[in-house]
N, C-alpha and C positions, 0 to 999 in steps of 0.2 A: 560424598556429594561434592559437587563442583563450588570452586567458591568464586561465583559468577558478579560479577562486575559492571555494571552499566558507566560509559564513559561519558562524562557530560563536561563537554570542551564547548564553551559560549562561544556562538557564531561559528558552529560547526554543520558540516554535511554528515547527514547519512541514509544508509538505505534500511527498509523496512520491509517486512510481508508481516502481512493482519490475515488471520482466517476468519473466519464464520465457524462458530461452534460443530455444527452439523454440517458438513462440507459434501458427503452423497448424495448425488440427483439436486444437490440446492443450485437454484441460479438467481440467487434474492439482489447478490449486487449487480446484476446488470439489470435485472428484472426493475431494480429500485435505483438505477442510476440517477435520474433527474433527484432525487430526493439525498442521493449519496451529496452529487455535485451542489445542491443545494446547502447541504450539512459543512461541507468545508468550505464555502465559501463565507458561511458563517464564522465558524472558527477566524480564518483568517483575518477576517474584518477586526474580531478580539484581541485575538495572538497572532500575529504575522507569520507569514512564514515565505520560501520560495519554495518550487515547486517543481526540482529541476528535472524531473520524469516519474511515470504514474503509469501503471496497468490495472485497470480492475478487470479482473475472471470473475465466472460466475460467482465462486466461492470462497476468492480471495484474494489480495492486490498485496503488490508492489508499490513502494517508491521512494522516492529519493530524494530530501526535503536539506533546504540551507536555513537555518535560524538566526535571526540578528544578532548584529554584533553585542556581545553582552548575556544574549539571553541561551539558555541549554536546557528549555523545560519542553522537549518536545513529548513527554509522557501523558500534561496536561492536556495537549495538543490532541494525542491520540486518544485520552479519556474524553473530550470534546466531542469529537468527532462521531465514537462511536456512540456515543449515551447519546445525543441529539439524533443519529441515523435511525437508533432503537426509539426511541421516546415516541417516533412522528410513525411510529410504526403500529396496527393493533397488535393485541396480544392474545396472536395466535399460538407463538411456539410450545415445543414440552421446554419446561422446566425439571430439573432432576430440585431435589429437596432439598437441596446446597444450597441451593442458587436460589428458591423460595425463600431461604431462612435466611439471606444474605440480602433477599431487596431486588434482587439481579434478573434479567432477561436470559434468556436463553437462546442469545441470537450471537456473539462474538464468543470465542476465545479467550478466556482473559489476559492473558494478557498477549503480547508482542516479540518477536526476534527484528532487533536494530542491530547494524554494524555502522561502526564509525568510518568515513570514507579516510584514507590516508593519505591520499595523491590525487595528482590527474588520472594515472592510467590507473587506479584503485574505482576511481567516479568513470571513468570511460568504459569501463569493465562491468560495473554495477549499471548504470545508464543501458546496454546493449543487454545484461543480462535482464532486465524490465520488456525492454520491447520485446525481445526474441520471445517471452514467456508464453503466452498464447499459441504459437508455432510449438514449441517444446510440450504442451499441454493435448494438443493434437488438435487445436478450436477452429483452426484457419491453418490454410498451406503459405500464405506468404504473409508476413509484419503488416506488413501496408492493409489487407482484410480487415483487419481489427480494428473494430471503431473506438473502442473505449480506453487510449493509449495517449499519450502527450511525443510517440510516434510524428503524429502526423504534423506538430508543432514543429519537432526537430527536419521533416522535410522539407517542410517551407522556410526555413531554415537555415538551408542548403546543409546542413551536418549530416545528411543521411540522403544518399538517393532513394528514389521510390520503390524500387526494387532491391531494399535493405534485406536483408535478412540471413547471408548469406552463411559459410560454415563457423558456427559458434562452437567453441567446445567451451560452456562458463557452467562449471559448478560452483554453488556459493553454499556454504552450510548455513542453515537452520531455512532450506526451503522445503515446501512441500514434499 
């Protein structure tokens, strides 16, 4: 077994993908965007954070988040997020009998793959592998399509022309 490590450097950046437990034919987080965007905008309000690029896919996002100086508790951050996304949600889902005996929804993944950002061209890299992601997933043919993207933030911007998207070759391990 790996002897896995979570790096918690206060006032650090990093990227993240979060899945949804059942991720076939689901399209709950765009389907529940207004109530996503609502969910962390809460958190933030509590635990701050910046918010330097974000994809949400049907099934699962990206993004890449700076934490104050001082503070390294983006775990909480994500525990936030998704228990209040869950909570304002009915309860529809299946539940497997784990997850009954545990309290637990049957809507997230429990947990997360974060990488600690190491550089500029480590965040420049992470940053274009977030937007390009919807392209890569087959959702839309060009970056700019996709509405649900802090994308379109970075064009007005000026850091990305509008017709971004161009040859990426960005593998990052623990994506989808």
């Amino acid at each position: 077994m790996p002897n896995y490590r979570r790096a918690f450097i206060p006032g650090g950046t990093w990227f993240f993908t979060v899945n949804l437990l059942e991720r076939k034919n689901n399209d709950l987080l765009v389907r529940e965007i207004d109530l996503l965007r609502e969910t962390v905008r809460t958190v933030r309000k509590r635990h701050p954070f910046q918010i330097d690029a974000w994809v949400v896919l049907p099934e699962h996002m990206h993004a890449v988040w700076t934490l104050p100086p001082g503070d390294a508790d983006f775990s909480k951050r994500w525990r936030l997020v998704k228990s209040g996304f869950s909570r304002a949600l009915p309860k529809t889902e299946y539940r497997a009998n784990v997850r009954k005996m545990a309290g637990e929804r049957g809507i997230w993944q429990r947990h997360f793959w974060e990488h600690l950002i190491r550089d500029e061209a480590d965040f420049e890299r992470h940053v274009d592998y977030v937007h390009v992601n919807p392209v890569k997933h087959g959702l839309v043919a060009r970056v700019a399509d996709w509405p649900y993207s802090s994308f379109h933030r970075y064009v007005e911007g000026g850091v990305y022309p509008e017709n971004w998207g161009g040859d990426l070759e960005i593998s990052i391990a623990g994506d989808d």
